[in-house]
N, C-alpha and C positions, 0 to 999 in steps of 0.2 A: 508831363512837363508843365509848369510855371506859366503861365501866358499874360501875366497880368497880377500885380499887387496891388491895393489903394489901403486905403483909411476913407471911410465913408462916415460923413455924421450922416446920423439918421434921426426924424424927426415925428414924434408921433405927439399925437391931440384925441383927447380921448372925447366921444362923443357925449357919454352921460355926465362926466359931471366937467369936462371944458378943461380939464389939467394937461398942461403940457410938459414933454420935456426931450431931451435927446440925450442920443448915447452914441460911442463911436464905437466902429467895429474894424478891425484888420480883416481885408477882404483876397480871397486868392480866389483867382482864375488858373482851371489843373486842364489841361488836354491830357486825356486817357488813352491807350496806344489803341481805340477802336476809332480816334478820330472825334468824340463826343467832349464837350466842354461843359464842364461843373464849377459850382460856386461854394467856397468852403466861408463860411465866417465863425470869427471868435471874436473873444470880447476877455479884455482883462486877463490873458492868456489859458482860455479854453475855449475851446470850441462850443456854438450855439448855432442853433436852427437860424434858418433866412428870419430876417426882420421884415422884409415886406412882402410875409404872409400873415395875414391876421391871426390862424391856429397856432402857430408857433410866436409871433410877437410878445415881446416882454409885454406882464400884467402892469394896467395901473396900480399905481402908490394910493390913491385916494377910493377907487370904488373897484377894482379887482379887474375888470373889461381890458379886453384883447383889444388893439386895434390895429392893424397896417402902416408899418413905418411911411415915410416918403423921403426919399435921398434931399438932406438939405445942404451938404458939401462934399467936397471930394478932393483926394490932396492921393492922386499916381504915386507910387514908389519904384523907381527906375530898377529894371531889375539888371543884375551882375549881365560883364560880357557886352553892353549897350552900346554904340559905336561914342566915343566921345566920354563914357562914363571911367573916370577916376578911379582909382585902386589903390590898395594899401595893404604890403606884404604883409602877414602875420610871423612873428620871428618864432622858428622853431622850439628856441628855446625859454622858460621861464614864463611869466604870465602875462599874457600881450594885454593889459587894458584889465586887471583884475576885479577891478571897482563893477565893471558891467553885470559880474555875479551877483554880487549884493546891491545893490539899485534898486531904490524902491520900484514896483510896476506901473506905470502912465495908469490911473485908472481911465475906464471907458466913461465914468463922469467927471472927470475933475476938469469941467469946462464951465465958462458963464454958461447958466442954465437961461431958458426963457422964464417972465415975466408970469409970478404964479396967477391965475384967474383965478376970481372968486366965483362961490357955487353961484349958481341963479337962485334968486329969493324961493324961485316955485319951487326947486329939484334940491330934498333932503339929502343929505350922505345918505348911504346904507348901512344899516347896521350891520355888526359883524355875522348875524344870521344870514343876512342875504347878500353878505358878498360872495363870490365864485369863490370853489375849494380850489386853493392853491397849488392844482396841480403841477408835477413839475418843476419844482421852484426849487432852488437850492438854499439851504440854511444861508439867512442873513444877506440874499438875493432878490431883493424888491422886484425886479424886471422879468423874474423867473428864467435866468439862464440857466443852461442843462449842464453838465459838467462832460 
């Protein structure tokens, strides 16, 4: 069962070369019928590993480094049944709301980003020899979500 919906921005700062930025994730909380509660997150409509663990955190765009998200907002989504919470019958017949199929997708970046930092004069980029192999990453997925 459902125990919990949000939208979480999450906020990472990468330690080697200072770039920031955030991404938002749809978050569910699931009780399992042994009583244990798990955290599902997706991004962009698929599912990805927790962000604030560093093995699994999206790669930086500038030097490849893992880092640990940290919750920078948070926006509950009230789930169905809620005492107080509004409803709205779906009519059995015809296409209740058809427009919602074709909708583009919210991406999980299309927010003001933070304020890019520049390198430190001392710490070069990396060349693409010594950036981390992109493990993981899905074609044309900077952050390396998993599909």
């Amino acid at each position: 069962m459902i125990t919990e919906l949000a939208v979480e921005r999450v906020e990472f700062a990468c330690v080697r070369c200072r770039d920031r930025w955030t991404v938002d994730y749809d978050v569910q909380r699931f009780m399992d019928g042994l009583g244990h509660e798990w955290e599902y997150f997706s991004r962009d409509n698929r599912s990805v590993p927790s962000p604030y663990a560093a093995e699994s955190a999206p790669r930086c765009d500038r030097c490849g480094r893992r880092r640990a998200g940290r919750l920078a907002a948070r926006r509950p989504v009230p789930l169905p049944g809620m005492p107080g919470s509004p409803r709205s019958p779906v009519p059995d017949t015809g296409g209740h709301r058809p427009e919602r199929h074709s909708a583009p997708v919210l991406s999980a970046t299309d927010h003001r980003q933070p304020a890019p930092t520049a390198l430190p004069a001392t710490t070069a980029a990396p060349t693409t020899a010594e950036a981390p192999a992109p493990d993981s990453q899905v074609a044309g997925d900077p952050h390396g979500a998993t599909p």
